[in-house]
KEDOLUM-768353 format. One record per residue (C-alpha): residue in one letter; residue number from 1; y, x, z. Coordinates in steps of 0.5 Angstrom, whole numbers, plus 500, padded with zeros to 3 digits. Layout:
// KEDOLUM-768353
  aa    i    v    u    w
   A  NUM    Y    X    Z
...
//
This chain:
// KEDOLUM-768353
  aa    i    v    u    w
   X    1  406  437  562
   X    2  413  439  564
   X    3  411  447  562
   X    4  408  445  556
   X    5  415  441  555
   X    6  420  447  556
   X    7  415  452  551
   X    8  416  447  547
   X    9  424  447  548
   X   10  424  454  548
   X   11  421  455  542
   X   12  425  449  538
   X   13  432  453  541
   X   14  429  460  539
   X   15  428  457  531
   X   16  435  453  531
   X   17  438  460  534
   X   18  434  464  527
   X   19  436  459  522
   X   20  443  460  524
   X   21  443  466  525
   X   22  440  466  518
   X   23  446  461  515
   X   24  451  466  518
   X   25  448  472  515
   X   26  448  468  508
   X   27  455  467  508
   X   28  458  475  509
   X   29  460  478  504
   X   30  456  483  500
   X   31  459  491  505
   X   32  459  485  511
   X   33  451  484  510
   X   34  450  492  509
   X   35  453  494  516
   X   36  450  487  519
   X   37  443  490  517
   X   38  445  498  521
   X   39  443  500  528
   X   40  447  497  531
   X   41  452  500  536
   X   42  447  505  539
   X   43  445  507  534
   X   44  452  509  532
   X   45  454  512  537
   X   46  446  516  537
   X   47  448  519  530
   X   48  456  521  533
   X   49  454  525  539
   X   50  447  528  535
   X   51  452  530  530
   X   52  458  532  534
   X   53  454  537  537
   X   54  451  540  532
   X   55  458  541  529
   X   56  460  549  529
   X   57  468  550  530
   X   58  469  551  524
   X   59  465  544  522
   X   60  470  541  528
   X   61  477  544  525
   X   62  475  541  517
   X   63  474  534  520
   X   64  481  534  522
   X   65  483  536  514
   X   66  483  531  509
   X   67  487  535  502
   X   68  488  530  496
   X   69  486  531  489
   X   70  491  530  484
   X   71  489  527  477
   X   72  482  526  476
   X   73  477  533  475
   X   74  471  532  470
   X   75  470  538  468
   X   76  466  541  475
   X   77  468  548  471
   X   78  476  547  473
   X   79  479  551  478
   X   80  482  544  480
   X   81  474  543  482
   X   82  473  550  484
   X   83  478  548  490
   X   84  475  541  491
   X   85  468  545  492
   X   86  471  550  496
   X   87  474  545  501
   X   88  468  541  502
   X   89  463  547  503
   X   90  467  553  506
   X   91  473  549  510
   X   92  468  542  512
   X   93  474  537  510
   X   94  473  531  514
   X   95  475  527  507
   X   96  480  526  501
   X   97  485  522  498
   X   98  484  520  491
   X   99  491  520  490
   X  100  491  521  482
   X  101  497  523  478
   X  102  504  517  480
   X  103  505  516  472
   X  104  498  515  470
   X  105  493  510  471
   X  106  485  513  470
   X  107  479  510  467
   X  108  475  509  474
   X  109  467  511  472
   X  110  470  519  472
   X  111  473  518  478
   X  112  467  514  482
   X  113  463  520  478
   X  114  467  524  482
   X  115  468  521  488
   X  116  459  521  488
   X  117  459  529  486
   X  118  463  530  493
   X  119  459  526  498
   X  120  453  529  495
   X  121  457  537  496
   X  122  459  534  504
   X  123  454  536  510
   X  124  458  530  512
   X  125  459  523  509
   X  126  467  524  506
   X  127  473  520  508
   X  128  475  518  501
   X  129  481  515  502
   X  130  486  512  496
   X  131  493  509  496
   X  132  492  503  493
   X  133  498  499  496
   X  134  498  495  488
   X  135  491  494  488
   X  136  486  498  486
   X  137  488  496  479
   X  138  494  500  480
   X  139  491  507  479
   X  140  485  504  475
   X  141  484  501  469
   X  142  480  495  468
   X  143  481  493  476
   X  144  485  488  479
   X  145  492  490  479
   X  146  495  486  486
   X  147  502  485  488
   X  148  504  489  493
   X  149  506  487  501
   X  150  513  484  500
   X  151  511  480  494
   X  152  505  478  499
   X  153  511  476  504
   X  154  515  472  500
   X  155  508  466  498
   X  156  508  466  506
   X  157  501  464  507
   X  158  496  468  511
   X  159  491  467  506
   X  160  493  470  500
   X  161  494  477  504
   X  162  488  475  506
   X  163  485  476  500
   X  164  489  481  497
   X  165  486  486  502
   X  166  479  484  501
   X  167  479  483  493
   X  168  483  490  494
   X  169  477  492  499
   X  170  471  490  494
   X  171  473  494  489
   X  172  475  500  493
   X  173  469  500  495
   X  174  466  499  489
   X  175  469  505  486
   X  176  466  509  493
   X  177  473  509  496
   X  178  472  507  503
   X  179  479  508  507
   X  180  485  505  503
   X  181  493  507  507
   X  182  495  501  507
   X  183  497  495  510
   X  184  505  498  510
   X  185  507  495  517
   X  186  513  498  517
   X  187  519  491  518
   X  188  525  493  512
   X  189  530  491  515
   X  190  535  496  511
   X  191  537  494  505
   X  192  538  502  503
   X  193  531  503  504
   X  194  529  507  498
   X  195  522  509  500
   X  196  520  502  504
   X  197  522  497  501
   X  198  518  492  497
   X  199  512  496  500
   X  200  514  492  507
   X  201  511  485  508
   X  202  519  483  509
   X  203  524  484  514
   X  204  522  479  520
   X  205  517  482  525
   X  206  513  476  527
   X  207  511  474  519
   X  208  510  483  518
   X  209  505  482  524
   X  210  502  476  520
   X  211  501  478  513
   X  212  498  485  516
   X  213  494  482  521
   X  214  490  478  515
   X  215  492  484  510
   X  216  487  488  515
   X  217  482  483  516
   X  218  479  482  509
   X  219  481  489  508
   X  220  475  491  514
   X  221  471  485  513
   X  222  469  488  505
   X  223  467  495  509
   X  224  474  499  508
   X  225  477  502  514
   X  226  485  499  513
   X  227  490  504  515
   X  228  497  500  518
   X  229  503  505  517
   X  230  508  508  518
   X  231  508  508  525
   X  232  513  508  529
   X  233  516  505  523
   X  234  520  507  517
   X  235  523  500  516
   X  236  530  502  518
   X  237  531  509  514
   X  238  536  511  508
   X  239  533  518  507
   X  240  526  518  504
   X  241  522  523  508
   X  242  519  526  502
   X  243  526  528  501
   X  244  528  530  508
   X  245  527  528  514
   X  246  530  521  516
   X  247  533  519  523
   X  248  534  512  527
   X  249  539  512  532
   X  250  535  506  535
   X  251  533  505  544
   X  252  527  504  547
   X  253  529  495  547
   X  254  530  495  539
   X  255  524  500  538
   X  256  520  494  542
   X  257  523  488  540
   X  258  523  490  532
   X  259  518  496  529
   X  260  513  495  534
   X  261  510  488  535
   X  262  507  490  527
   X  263  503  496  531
   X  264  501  492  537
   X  265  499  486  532
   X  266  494  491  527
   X  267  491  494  534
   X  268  490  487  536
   X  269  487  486  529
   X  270  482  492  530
   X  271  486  496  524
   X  272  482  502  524
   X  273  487  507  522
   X  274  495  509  523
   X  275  499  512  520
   X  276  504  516  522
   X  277  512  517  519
   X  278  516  523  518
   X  279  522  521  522
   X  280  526  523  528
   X  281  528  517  534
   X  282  532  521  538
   X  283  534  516  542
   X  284  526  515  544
   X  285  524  523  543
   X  286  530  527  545
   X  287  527  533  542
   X  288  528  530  535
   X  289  522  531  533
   X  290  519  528  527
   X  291  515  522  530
   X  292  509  526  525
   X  293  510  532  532
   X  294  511  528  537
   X  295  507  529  543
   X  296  512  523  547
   X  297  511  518  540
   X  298  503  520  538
   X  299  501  521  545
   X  300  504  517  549
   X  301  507  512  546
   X  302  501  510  540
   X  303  495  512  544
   X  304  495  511  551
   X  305  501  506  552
   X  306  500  502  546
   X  307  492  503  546
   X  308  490  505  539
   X  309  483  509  540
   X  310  483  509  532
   X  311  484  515  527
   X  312  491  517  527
   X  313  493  520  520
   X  314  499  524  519
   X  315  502  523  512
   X  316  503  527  507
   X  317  503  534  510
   X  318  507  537  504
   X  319  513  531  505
   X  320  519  536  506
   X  321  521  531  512
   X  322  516  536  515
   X  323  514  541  510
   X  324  522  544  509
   X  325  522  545  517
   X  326  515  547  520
   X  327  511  553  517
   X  328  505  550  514
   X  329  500  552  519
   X  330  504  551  525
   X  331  505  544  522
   X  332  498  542  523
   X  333  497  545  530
   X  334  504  541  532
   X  335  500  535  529
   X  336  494  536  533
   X  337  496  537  539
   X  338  501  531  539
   X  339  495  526  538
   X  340  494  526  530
   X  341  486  526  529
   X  342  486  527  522
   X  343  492  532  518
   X  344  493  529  511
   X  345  495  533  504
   X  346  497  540  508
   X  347  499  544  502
   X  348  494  550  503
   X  349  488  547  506
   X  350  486  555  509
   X  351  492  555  511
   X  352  492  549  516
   X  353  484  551  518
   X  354  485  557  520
   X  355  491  555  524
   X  356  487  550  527
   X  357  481  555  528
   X  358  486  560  532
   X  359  489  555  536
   X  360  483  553  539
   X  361  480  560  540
   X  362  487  562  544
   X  363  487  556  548
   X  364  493  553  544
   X  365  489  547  542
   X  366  482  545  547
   X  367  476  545  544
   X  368  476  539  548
   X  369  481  536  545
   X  370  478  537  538
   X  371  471  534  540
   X  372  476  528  542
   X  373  479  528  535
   X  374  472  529  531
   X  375  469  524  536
   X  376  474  518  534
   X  377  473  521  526
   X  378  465  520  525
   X  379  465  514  530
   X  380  469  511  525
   X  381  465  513  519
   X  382  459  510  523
   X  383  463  504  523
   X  384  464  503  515
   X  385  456  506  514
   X  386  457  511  511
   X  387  453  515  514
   X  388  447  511  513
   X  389  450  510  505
   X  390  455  515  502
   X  391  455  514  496
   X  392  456  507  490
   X  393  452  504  486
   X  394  456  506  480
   X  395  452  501  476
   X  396  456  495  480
   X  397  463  498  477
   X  398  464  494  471
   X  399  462  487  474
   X  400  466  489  480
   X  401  473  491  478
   X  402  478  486  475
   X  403  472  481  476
   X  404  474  474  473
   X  405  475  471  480
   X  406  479  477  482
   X  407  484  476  476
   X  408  486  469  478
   X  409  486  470  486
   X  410  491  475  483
   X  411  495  471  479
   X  412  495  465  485
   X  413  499  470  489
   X  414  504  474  484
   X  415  506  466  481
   X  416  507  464  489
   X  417  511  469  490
   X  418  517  469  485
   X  419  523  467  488
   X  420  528  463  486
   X  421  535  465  491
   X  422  541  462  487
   X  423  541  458  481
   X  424  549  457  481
   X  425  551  453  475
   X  426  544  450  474
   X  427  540  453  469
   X  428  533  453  471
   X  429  529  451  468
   X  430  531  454  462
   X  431  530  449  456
   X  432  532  452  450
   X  433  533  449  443
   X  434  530  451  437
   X  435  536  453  434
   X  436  539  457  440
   X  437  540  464  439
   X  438  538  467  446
   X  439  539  475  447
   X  440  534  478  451
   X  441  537  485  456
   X  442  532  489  459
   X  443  535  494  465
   X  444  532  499  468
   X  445  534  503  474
   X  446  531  509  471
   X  447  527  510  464
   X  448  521  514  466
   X  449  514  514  468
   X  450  513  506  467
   X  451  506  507  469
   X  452  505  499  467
   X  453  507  499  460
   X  454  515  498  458
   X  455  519  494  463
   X  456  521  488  460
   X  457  515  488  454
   X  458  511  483  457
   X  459  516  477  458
   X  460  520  478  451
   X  461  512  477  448
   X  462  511  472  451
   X  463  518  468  450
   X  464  518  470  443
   X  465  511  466  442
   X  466  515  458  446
   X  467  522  461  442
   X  468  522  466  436
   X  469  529  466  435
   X  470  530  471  440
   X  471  534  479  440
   X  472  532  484  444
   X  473  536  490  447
   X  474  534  495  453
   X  475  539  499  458
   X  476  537  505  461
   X  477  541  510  466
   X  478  541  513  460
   X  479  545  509  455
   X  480  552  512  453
   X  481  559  507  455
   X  482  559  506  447
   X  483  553  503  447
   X  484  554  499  453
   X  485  560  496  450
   X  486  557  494  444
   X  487  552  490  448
   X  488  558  487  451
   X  489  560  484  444
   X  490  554  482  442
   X  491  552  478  449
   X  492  558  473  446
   X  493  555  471  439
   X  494  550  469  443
   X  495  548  462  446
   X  496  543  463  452
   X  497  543  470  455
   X  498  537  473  459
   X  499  536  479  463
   X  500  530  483  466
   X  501  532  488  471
   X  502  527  493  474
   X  503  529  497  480
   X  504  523  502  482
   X  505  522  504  488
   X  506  518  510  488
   X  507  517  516  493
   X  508  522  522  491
   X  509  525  518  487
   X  510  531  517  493
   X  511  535  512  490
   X  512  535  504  489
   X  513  541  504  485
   X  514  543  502  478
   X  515  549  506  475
   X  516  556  503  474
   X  517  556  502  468
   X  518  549  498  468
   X  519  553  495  474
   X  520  559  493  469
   X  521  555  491  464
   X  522  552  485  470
   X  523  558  484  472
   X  524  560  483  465
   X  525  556  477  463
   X  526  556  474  470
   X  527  564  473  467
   X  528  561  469  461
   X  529  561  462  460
   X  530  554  461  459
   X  531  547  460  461
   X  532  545  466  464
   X  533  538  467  467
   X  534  537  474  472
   X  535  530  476  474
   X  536  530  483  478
   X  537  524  487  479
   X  538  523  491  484
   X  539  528  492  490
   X  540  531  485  491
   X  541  538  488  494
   X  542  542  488  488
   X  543  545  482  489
   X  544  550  486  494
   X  545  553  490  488
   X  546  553  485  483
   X  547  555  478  488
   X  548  558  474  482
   X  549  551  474  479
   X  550  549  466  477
   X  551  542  466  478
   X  552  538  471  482
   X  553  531  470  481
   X  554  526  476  485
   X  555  519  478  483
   X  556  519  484  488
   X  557  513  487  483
   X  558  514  491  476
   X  559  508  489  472
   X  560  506  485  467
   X  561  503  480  470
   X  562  510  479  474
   X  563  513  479  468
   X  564  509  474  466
   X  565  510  469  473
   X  566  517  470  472
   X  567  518  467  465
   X  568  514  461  467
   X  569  518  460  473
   X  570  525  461  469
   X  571  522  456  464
   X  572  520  451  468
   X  573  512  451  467
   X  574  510  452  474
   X  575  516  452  480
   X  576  519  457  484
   X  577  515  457  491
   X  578  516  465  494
   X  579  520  464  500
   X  580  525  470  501
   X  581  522  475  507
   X  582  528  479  508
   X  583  535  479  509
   X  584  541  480  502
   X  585  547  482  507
   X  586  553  478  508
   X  587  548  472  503
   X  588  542  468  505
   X  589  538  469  511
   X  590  531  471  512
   X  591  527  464  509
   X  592  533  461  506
   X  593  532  458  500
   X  594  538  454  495
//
């Protein structure tokens, strides 16, 4: 009887564990589901070592290159294609970067089309790694366009960076992108940073380490492999490395107590991938090697006192932090034998192999060392099941980019952030009458490449449409003195002044600055006893330049959609919930708000 009872037990415990079980599975996202029915570990592992084993050198030195493409090739009869082929079959890279053309957002099914193309020419399954700091709708038409990281910083709720990361995920995956170089964990904490900036979740350490940590996690738990970067972190620098090589005077104590704790957070987080930076810590690495060559930062620090057994990626290997001082092939050799895994966007992928190649048959470079590297790449590539599963359903791209849901999550998160730091007269919300004239000034920092539309256009749209009677002028950095001083004049005719002003923060750009006479103009109207509302995009920074200024309202992003956040914001129509996430010197501490 006691027998019957326990197999009676057994059987009832064996069903309530399958139900559960079946109940967890249900609830997984779609890339969750795909890989919880894989192998397992085991099998993995299986596929890694078989593989690994049947790799000539050659096939072992092409998994350490990922080159980029740069625009979106259709024709398979151009020599841009031609190369794409060349890479893939003759040199064996171990993936790509869709990085596209900086100015231009492309039509995602030629870019899927593509990346299909690819995987198919690929003895193994390719990384396809994209920069999709914005979401994917920041390089593709008709997907999500997200805020990025300091926008997420200033809502200050783990969840919105969360979804950022899975929604961003979703619709990489979709596209058949399967590594995404980001989340930015560096901590901005330099308010002359022209190449980090509004790309950090904001300048504290600990809410850095949170927004990335919840950033990676929906992120990988769509089946895209997060890459935390710029390690060791590139949150203090002037210079942008794409430019030159930047170099933080910073000791071992502030190195720990600042940019690090991000790093160590992601590796808790089981980020898949870091990403170095080109910048020199001399006070860390005497030698003043960029952190990219740094046995002492990539070897010893990153991966065997902090623990990453993740794939290292190099940045950009055609950076001039790195590029201006290191012949091309001795780069990748010096990359290598830091501790980098993967070298990314050499200029010359031949180049690179072959110095890869006569490394390792000179004993320069083990071989053993390269099988450590390739080991860690394709272990990785077992993880997001791409090889079991290379290529996407293109059928799904429509249903999947810029989804319904996707779009609101997007708008939650954008509207949640904008931040209101000084209102000194009390003019927000702005109530304007009928028969007020309000001049609408639209400055910009730079007029070219604005790949989201014409700075400024949305905002005024949709003003125009609540009040009619609105004059519109825009400012450039090429707007000559005659003219800003007619500008001047006109701001006195008017009743209500509004100004958009757009600081773009974008690589090689070097600078985030407005001219002096963009300045005086800012300074001008501040002087002028009338309401005033200032909405900045882009670097929050100005206020350092222009003090005097009675409204300060921070969007941090440049598109549409921000543009449309902040009007509703200024006007009244939702509140200002952003908190600020980093430091104005000599104004507000981090999380003032007035």
């Amino acid at each position: 009887m006691e027998s019957t009872l326990k197999t009676i037990l057994k059987y009832i415990r064996e069903i309530l564990l399958a139900l559960i079980c079946l109940n967890l599975f249900a609830c997984l996202p779609e890339g969750a589901k795909a890989r919880a029915g894989d192998e397992g570990q085991a099998g993995q592992n299986a596929w890694v070592e078989k593989t690994l084993a049947s790799f000539s050198l050659d096939e072992k030195v092409g998994q350490l290159i990922v080159p980029a493409i740069v625009g979106m090739f259709r024709s398979q009869d151009s020599e841009a294609f031609r190369q794409v082929r060349r890479d893939i079959t003759e040199f064996h890279v171990g993936g790509y970067l869709l990085l596209g053309e900086t100015s231009t957002i492309h039509e995602p099914a030629g870019a899927a089309l593509l990346i299909r193309r690819m995987q198919e020419m690929a003895g193994t399954p390719l990384f396809i790694a994209a920069d999709f700091e914005g979401g994917v709708g920041l390089r593709f038409t008709g997907a999500t366009r997200l805020p990025r990281a300091m926008a997420v910083g200033a809502t200050a709720d783990e969840e919105m960076a969360f979804q950022a990361g899975r929604i961003t995920a979703r619709e990489a995956r979709a596209l058949g992108v399967n590594v995404n170089f980001y989340p930015v964990v560096d901590v901005n904490n330099n308010a002359r940073n022209p190449i980090i900036n509004i790309r950090s979740f904001g300048g504290d350490p600990q809410s850095v380490s949170r927004m990335a940590r919840a950033y990676i996690r929906g992120s990988q738990s769509e089946g895209v492999m997060a890459t935390a970067k710029h390690f060791p972190g590139h949150g203090d620098t002037s210079i942008d490395s794409h430019l030159d090589l930047p170099s933080i005077d910073i000791d071992r104590a502030r190195l720990d107590a600042v940019e690090l704790p991000p790093f160590r957070a992601a590796i808790s987080e089981g980020v898949g991938a870091i990403m170095s930076a080109h910048i020199a810590l001399p006070r860390i690495d005497a030698s003043s090697m960029p952190a990219t060559l740094s046995p002492r930062l990539m070897g010893e620090l990153l991966r065997k006192e902090m623990g990453f057994g993740g794939v290292i990626f190099t940045d950009a290997m055609n950076m001039l932090g790195i590029a201006d001082r290191y012949p091309e092939g001795e780069a990748a050799v010096r990359a290598v034998k830091a501790g980098a895994d993967v070298v990314l966007f050499p200029i010359n992928v031949e180049k690179s192999f072959l110095a890869l190649k006569r490394a390792v048959a000179t004993g320069d470079i083990p071989e053993s060392r390269v099988d450590e590297s390739v080991r860690r790449i394709l272990k990785a590539k077992a993880r997001l099941g791409i090889h079991k599963e290379r290529v996407a359903d293109i059928a799904n791209l429509d249903r999947t980019l810029g989804s319904t849901e996707n779009q609101l999550a997007a708008r939650r998160i954008i509207e949640s952030a904008i931040t209101l730091v000084r209102d000194s007269r009390g003019v927000l919300p702005l109530r304007l009458k009928p028969d007020q004239r309000a001049l609408f000034i639209s400055v910009v920092d730079n007029n070219e490449g604005w790949r989201d539309g014409t700075p400024g256009l949305a905002f005024q749209t949709a003003l125009r449409k609540l009040h009619p009677n609105v004059t519109a002028v825009g400012v450039s950095d090429q707007t000559a003195p005659a003219e800003l001083s007619l500008v001047k004049k006109m701001a006195a005719l008017f009743d209500v002044i509004i100004v958009n002003a757009f600081i773009r923060v974008s690589d090689s750009k070097g600078s985030i600055d407005m001219t002096e006479g963009e300045i005086n103009l800012l300074r001008h109207l501040s002087s002028l006893k009338k309401p005033f509302a200032f909405v900045l995009y882009g670097s929050p920074y100005l206020i350092a330049s222009v003090p005097e200024l009675p409204t300060y309202v921070l969007a941090y992003e440049y598109y549409p959609a921000a543009e449309e956040a902040a009007l509703r914001a200024v006007l009244g129509e939702i509140e200002f919930r952003g908190r600020l996430p980093i430091e104005l010197p000599g104004f507000y501490p981090i999380g003032y708000r007035k």
